[in-house]
C-alpha positions, 0 to 999 in steps of 0.5 A: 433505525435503518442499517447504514448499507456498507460502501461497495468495492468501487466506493471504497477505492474512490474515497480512499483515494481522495482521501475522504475522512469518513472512508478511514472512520469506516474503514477502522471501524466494526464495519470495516470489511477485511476482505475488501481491504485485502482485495485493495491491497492486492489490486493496488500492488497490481499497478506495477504489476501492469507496467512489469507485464508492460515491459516483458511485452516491449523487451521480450523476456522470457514469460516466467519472468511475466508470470513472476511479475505479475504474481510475486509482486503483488504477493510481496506487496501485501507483505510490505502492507502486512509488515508496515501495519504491525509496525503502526499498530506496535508503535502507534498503539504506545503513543496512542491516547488511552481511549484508542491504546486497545484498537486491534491490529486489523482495523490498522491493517484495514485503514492501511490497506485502503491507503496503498490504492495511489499505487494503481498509478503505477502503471504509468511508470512505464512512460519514458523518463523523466515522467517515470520518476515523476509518477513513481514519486508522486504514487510514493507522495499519495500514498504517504498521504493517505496513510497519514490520514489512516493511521490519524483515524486509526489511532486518533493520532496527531503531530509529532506522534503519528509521524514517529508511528508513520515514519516506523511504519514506512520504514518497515514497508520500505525495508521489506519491500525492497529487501525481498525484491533484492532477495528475488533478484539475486536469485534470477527473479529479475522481473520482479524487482525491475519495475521498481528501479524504472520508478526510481528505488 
């Protein structure tokens, strides 16, 4: 029997992307590789990151502000995904049925991770407005999408039940996302925040 070669970097990103069923299977499953998904995550949270370095080319800011862009950012992303996923994983695994209560949390975390790759638009959020708001929302619709899609997989979820595990999982997300940037502002880590109130937060 031949073994199934696993999916490259690039075909990862693609299917996750477009929401492709058998991405999420693979993904949740023994096959699944941690270190892409991190990689994923951290490359998707670099989205903003570009439109960050973007705006410090236009403003002028000084470069720590540049530097802390286009490294913390992406760090406090990966710990929105981290939290967001535990969030899922602790709900979702009570309101799992029985055949799925025993799933671990990183194969969540992987299907997760993989979910966050609508935030390579984030770039975009650098256009003019009202088209900035339009990208930052429609990054925050994709993105809700294929985590839906995600946590379905992951933990065979339906209807009502995996938007409780959904929406607990985006609140947590949400909270730490913008709770950590307000801490990084209010102590002069201004660049860090700033993109995402061009988007709209």
């Amino acid at each position: 029997m031949r073994t199934k070669a696993p999916r490259s970097f690039k075909t990862r990103l693609s299917d996750a992307a477009l929401l492709v069923p058998s991405h999420d299977r693979d993904a949740t499953g023994s096959g699944g590789s941690t270190g892409q998904a991190v990689a994923i995550a951290f490359v998707a949270a670099l989205g903003f990151g570009v439109a960050t370095f973007l705006g410090w080319a236009f403003s002028g800011s000084p470069l720590t502000g540049l530097v802390a862009g286009l490294v913390l950012e992406p760090l406090v992303t990966l710990a929105a995904w981290l939290g967001g996923s535990a969030a899922a994983w602790l709900v979702g695994a009570r309101l799992a049925p029985p055949d799925a209560r025993g799933r671990r949390f990183w194969p969540v975390a992987r299907a997760l991770a993989f979910a966050q790759t609508p935030n390579l638009v984030g770039a975009l959020v650098i256009l003019p407005p009202p088209f900035r708001g339009g990208v930052w929302l429609m990054a925050r619709l994709w993105m809700l999408a294929s985590s839906s899609a995600a946590i379905r997989e992951a933990l065979g979820l339906s209807g009502g039940r995996l938007l409780v595990t959904l929406f607990a999982s985006a609140a947590v997300y949400t909270a730490l996302l913008m709770g950590i940037f307000w801490v990084l502002s209010s102590i002069g880590v201004g660049s860090v925040a700033s993109v995402h109130g061009i988007g709209g937060l």
